[in-house]
C-alpha positions as CSV (number, residue, x, y, z in Angstrom):
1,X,-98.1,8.0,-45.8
2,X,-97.9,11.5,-46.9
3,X,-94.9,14.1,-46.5
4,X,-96.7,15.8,-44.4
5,X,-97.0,13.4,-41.9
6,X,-93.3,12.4,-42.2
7,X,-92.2,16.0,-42.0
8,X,-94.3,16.1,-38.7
9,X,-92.6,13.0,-37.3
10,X,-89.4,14.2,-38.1
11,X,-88.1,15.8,-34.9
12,X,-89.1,12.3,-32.9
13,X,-86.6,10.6,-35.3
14,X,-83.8,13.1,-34.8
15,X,-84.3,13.0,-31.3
16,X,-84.4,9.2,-31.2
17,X,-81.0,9.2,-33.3
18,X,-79.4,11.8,-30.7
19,X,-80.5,9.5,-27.2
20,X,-79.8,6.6,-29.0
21,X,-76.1,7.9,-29.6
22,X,-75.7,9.3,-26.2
23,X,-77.1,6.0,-24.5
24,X,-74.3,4.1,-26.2
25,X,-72.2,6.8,-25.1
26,X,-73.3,6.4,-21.4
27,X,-72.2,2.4,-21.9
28,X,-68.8,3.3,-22.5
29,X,-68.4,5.1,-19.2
30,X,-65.2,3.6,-17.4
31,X,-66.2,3.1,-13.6
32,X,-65.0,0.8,-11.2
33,X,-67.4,-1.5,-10.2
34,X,-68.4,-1.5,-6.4
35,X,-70.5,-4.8,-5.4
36,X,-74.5,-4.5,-6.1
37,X,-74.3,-0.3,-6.3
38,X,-75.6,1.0,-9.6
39,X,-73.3,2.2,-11.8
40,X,-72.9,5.6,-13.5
41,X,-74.7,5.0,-16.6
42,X,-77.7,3.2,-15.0
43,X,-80.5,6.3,-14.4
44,X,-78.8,8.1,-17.6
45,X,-79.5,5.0,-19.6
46,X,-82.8,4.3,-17.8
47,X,-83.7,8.6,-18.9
48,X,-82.3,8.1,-22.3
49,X,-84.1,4.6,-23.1
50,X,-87.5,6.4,-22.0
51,X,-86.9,9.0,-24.3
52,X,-86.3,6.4,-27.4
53,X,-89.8,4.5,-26.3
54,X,-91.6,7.7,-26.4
55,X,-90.2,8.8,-29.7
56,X,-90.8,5.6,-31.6
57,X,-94.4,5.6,-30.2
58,X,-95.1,9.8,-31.1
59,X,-93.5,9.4,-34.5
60,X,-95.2,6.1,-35.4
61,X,-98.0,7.6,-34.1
62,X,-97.7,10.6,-36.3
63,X,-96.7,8.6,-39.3
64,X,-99.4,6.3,-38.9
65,X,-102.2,9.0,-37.9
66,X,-101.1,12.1,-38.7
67,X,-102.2,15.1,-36.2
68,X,-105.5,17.0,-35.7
69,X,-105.3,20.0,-36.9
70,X,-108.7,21.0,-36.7
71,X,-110.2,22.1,-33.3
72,X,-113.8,20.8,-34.7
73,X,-112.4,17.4,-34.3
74,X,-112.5,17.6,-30.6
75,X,-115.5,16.9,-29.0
76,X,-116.4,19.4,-26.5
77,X,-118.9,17.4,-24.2
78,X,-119.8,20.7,-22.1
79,X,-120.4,22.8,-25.4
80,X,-118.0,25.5,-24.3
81,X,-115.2,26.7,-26.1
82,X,-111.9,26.9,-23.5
83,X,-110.0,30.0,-23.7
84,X,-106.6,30.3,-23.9
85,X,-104.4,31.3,-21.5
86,X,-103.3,34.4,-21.5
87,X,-99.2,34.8,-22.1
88,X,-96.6,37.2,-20.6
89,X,-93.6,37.6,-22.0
90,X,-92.7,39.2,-18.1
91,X,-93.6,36.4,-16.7
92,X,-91.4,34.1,-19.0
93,X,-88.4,36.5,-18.4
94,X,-89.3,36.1,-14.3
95,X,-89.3,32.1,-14.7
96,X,-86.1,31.9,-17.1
97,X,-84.2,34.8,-14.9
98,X,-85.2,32.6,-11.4
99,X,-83.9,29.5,-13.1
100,X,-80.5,31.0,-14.2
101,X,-80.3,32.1,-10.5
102,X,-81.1,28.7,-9.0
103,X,-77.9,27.0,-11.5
104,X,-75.8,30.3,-10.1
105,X,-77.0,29.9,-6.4
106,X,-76.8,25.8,-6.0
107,X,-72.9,26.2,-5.4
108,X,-73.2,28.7,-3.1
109,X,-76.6,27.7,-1.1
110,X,-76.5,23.9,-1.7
111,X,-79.2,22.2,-3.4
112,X,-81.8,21.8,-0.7
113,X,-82.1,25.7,0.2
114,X,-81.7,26.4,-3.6
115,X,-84.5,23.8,-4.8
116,X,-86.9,25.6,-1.8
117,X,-86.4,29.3,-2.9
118,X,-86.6,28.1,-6.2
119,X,-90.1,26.1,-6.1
120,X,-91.5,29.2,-3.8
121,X,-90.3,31.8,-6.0
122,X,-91.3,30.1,-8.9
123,X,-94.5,29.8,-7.7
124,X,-94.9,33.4,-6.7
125,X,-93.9,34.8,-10.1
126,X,-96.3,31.9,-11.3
127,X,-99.4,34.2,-9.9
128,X,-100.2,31.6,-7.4
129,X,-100.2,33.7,-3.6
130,X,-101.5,31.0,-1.3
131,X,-98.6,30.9,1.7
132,X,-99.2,27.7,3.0
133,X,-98.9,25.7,-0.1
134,X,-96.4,27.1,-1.4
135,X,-94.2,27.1,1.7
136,X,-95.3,23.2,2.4
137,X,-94.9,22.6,-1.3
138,X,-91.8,23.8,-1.5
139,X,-90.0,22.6,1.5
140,X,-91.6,19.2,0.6
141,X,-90.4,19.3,-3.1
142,X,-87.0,20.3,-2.1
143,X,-86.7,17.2,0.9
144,X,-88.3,14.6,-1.5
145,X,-86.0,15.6,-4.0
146,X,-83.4,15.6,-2.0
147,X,-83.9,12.2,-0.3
148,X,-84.2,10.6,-3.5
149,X,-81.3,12.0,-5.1
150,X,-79.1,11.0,-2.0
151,X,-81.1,7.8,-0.7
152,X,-82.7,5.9,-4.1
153,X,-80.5,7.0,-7.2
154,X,-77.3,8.3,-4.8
155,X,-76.3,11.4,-6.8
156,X,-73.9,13.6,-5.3
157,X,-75.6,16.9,-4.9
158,X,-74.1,20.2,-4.4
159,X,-74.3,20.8,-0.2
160,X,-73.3,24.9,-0.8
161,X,-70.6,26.5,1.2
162,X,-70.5,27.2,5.4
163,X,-72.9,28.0,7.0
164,X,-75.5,26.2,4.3
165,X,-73.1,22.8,3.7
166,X,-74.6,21.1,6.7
167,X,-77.8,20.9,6.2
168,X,-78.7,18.4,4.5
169,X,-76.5,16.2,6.1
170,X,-78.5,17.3,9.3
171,X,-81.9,16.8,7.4
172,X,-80.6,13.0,5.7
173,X,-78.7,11.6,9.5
174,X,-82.4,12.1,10.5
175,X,-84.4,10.4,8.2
C-alpha cells in the first residue's frame, strides 16, 4: 500500500472520524420519549451512519485499489471522446446567490413556496427553459418534499409568515 494511495483515502477517514463523533453526539440528545414516535436522533443517526458505510467502503476502496488516473483506462465502447462541460463561473454565482435567498426567504415564505421558487429558479439559471417541467417539477419536488418531511420523518418545517403560513396546512388536511 503506497502513500499515495493513503494520502488519497485520507479525507474518507477524517470524515468517517467527524460522523462518527457527531452520531455519538446525536445519542446523547435528551428527549422525552412519546410511545412508538421516532426520536430526535433517529434520521440524523440513520444520515450519519450512511455516511460512515460509504466512507469505509471509498477509502478501503482507495487503499486497496488506488484511483485511475489515466483516462486510457476507460474503455470508450463508442470510440468517442466526451467533452467536457463547459463551466461558468456566472452561473455558479446564480446557483450559490439563489440558494442564500432560499435559507433567507424560508422564514418569510414558508418552506413549500420557498422549495418551488427555488427548484424553478434553479432550473432556469440551470439553462434548462422547458415551462412545463419545470413548473410540474417543481411544484412536485416542493409537495413530495413536503409530505415527507411532515407525514414519514415528522420534521417541523418553517410554514412562513400570514398570508403564506397556511398553506401547507391547506395542502397536508388534504392529502
Amino acid at each position: 500500500m503506497g502513500a499515495q494511495r493513503v494520502w488519497m483515502a485520507l479525507p474518507y477517514a477524517v470524515l468517517l472520524s467527524v460522523a462518527a463523533w457527531f452520531y455519538r453526539l446525536a445519542g446523547a440528545i435528551a428527549y422525552t420519549h412519546r410511545g412508538d414516535n421516532l426520536g430526535p436522533d433517529f434520521w440524523p443517526r440513520i444520515a450519519l451512519a450512511a455516511i460512515m458505510i460509504i466512507c469505509v467502503i471509498q477509502g478501503g476502496r482507495l487503499l486497496i485499489f488506488g484511483r485511475a488516473s489515466d483516462k486510457s483506462s476507460v474503455i470508450d465502447l463508442d470510440g468517442e471522446e466526451e467533452d467536457e462541460a463547459p463551466r461558468s463561473g456566472v452561473l455558479l454565482a446564480a446557483g450559490l446567490g439563489l440558494t442564500i435567498a432560499y435559507c433567507l426567504t424560508m422564514p418569510i415564505l414558508g418552506f413549500l413556496i420557498s422549495t418551488a421558487l427555488f427548484l424553478a429558479l434553479f432550473m432556469y439559471v440551470g439553462r434548462y427553459r422547458a415551462p412545463v417541467p419545470i413548473l410540474l417539477s417543481s411544484l412536485g419536488g416542493a409537495l413530495a418534499t413536503l409530505v415527507l418531511f411532515q407525514k414519514v420523518v415528522y420534521v417541523s418545517l418553517p410554514r412562513g409568515i400570514s398570508p403564506f403560513d397556511g398553506l401547507a396546512d391547506l395542502i397536508l388536511k388534504h392529502l
